[in-house]
C-alpha positions, 0 to 999 in steps of 0.5 A: 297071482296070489292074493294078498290078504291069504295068500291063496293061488287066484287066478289073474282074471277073478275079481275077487279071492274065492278063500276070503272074498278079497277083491284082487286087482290086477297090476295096472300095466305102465302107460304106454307113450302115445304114439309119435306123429310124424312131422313132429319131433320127438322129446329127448329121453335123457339118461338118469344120473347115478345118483338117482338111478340107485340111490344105495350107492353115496358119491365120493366125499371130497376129500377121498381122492386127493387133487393136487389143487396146492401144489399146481398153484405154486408150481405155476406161480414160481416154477412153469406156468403154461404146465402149471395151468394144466395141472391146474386144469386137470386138479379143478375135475377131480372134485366136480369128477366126485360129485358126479360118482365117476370115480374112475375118472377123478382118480385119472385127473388127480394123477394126471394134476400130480404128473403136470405138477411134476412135470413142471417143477423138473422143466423149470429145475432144468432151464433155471440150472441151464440159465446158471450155466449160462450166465456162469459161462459168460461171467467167464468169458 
């Protein structure tokens, strides 16, 4: 322990700096939780969010990681609307995914609404050609 005025070596247990005569204070140990009494139960210690647990780190602005919002809208709206709804789904987590700082995780949602949209723009491609097919084919008939 050093005291904080000179800067001398004080021993932990002295009162005051026998350089300077400063009174020295220990550091005041945490509190400790009292004890839990049985039969009782216990408070929940929740996990601190990142954001509070260090505040250097900035969660990710909103516009950094892209959500594919627009394009699962009109893709459920004209193309394939129960695969629309996923990407719509997975599109709405990647803001609410930022705003916590999981990064990670809103760029996995952002990929999976890209890969729904597609998903559902090629099955609706498809089955409006096969329905051409087929109503070609019975025109013919």
């Amino acid at each position: 322990m050093f005291c904080q005025t000179c800067g001398n070596e004080v021993d932990p247990h002295v009162r005051f700096c026998p350089r300077c005569g400063t009174a020295t204070a220990p550091a005041a140990a945490p509190p400790r939780p009292p004890a839990p009494r049985p039969g009782y139960a216990q408070p929940v210690q929740y996990a601190t969010p990142p954001q509070y647990a260090q505040p250097h780190l900035q969660p990710y602005p909103p516009g950094s990681v892209p959500n594919y919002m627009m394009q699962a809208i009109i893709v459920t709206l004209f193309c394939c609307m129960p695969m629309g709804v996923v990407a719509i789904v997975k599109a709405s987590q990647v803001n609410s995914k930022l705003s916590v700082g999981d990064w990670q995780g809103a760029m996995a949602s952002s990929a999976s609404a890209r890969t729904w949209c597609w998903v559902s723009f090629w099955c609706s491609l498809v089955a409006g050609i096969l329905w051409l097919g087929v109503v070609f084919a019975g025109s013919m008939a």
